[in-house]
N, C-alpha and C positions, 0 to 999 in steps of 0.2 A: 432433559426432555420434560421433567418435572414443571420447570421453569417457565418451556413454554405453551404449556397448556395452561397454568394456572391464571397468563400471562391472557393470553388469549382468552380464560374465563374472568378475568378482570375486568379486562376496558370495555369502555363503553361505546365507543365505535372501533368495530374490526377494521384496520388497514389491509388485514391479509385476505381483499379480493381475490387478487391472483396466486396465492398463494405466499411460501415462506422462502425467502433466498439467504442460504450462506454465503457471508462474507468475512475474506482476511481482511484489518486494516494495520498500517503502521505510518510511521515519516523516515524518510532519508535525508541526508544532507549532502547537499552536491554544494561544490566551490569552485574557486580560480585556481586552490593549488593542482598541479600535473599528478593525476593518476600514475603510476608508477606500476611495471607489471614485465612478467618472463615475455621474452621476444623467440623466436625459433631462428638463430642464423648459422649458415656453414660452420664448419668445423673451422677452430682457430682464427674465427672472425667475430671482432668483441662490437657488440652493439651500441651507438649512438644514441640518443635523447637529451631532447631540451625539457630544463624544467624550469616550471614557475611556481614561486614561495608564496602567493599572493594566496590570503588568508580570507579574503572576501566569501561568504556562502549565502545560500537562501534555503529551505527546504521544501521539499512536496508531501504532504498528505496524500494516501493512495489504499484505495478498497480492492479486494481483488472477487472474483464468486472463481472459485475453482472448478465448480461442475460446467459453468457455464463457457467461461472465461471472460467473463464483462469484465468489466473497471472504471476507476471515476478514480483521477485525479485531480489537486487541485496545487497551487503554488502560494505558498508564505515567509515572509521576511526572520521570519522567527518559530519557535517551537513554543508552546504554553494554552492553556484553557482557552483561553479568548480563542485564537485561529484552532483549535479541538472544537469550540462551539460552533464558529461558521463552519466548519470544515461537514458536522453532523446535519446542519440544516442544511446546506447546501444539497449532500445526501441522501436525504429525506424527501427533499424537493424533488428529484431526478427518481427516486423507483418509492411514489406517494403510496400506490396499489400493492407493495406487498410491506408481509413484516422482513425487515430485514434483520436475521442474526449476526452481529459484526464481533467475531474471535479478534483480541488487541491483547496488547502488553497492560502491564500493570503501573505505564507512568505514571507519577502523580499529580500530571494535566488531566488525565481520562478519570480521574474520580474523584476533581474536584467540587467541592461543595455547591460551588455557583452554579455547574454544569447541568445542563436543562436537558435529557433526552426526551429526543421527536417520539410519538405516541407509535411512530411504525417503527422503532427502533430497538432491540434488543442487544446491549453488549455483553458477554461471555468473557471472561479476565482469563489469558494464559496462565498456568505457572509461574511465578517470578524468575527471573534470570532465563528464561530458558527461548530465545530469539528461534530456534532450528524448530521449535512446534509450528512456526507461521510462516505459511510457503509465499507469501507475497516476496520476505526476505530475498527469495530467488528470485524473483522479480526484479528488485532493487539490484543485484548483484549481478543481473543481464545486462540493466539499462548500464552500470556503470562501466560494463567493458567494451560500450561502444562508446565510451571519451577515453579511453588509455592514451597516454600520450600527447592529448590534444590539448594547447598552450590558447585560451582563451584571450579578447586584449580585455572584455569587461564580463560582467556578470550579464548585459542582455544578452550576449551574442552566448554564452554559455545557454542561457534559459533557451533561448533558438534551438541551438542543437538538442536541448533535452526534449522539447516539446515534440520535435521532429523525429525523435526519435519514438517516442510515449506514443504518437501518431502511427508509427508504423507496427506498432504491437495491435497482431491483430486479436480475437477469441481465440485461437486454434493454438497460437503461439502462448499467451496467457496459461490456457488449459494443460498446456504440454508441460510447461515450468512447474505447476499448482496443481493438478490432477493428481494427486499423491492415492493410491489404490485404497489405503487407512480412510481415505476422507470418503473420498468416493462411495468404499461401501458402507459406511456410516452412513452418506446420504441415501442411499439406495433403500438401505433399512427403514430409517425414518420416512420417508417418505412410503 
């Protein structure tokens, strides 16, 4: 809290018009190989599946506000500073009007030297090693169990399905995933 008041008694122009929004971020990496996962079938009846080894991936950067349940993701060939840098103005771009607090991992793309953060941006560094403090995670762990099974032929038709999927996540479902009670009354407080 320290942080962002002192943060806010710093700059020289306040972004935070509308106020301050919490947000998770992280990356996942989705591919061509067959998600793999328990089936429910009759007793004494062994389950079939086709898999593909195809090693092809891309990943999404993805914000999440748990109070709210917005989101903003974005799609990249790779993981590293550069696509961490578009990924933060891009973000920046999209909620200009508030400061955004963004809670992330401590990879060491997010605090590299080059890396420029937007004047409305605040990052918060998780704990090292510890992935279960950041409820987007659940997020990511949704989207993936609606490709179980599913044998892509390329990586567009794969990004199709994700988007289509990411499309149908609404606030309400975000919030339910992410709404963890710990956050909640944190923000409650703070606010």
């Amino acid at each position: 809290m320290l942080k962002v008041c002192s943060w806010l008694e710093s700059t020289t122009k306040n972004p935070a018009k509308n106020g301050i929004k919490y947000w998770c971020q992280d990356e996942t990496r989705l591919g061509l190989k067959t998600r793999e996962s328990k089936v429910i079938t009759a007793l004494g009846v062994k389950p079939k599946g086709f898999v593909q080894w195809n090693f092809k991936s891309y990943y999404i950067y993805g914000a999440i506000a748990p109070k709210s349940g917005e989101s903003f993701f974005l799609e990249f060939s790779h993981l590293d500073g550069d696509c961490f840098q578009i990924f933060l103005d891009h973000f920046s771009q999209s909620y200009p009007s508030y400061l955004n607090i963004i809670q992330l991992d401590n990879g060491r793309f997010h605090v590299g030297s080059k890396l420029k953060i937007p004047d409305n941006i605040l990052l918060i560094f998780q704990p090292p090693y510890s992935p279960e403090f950041n409820p987007i995670e659940r997020v990511w762990h949704y989207l993936k169990q609606h490709l179980r099974w599913e044998i892509y032929q390329d990586i567009e038709q794969l990004k199709d399905q994700v988007r289509s999927v990411i499309e149908g996540f609404s606030p309400e479902i975000i919030a339910s995933l992410t709404g963890w009670d710990y956050i909640l009354d944190a923000l409650a407080t703070v606010a």
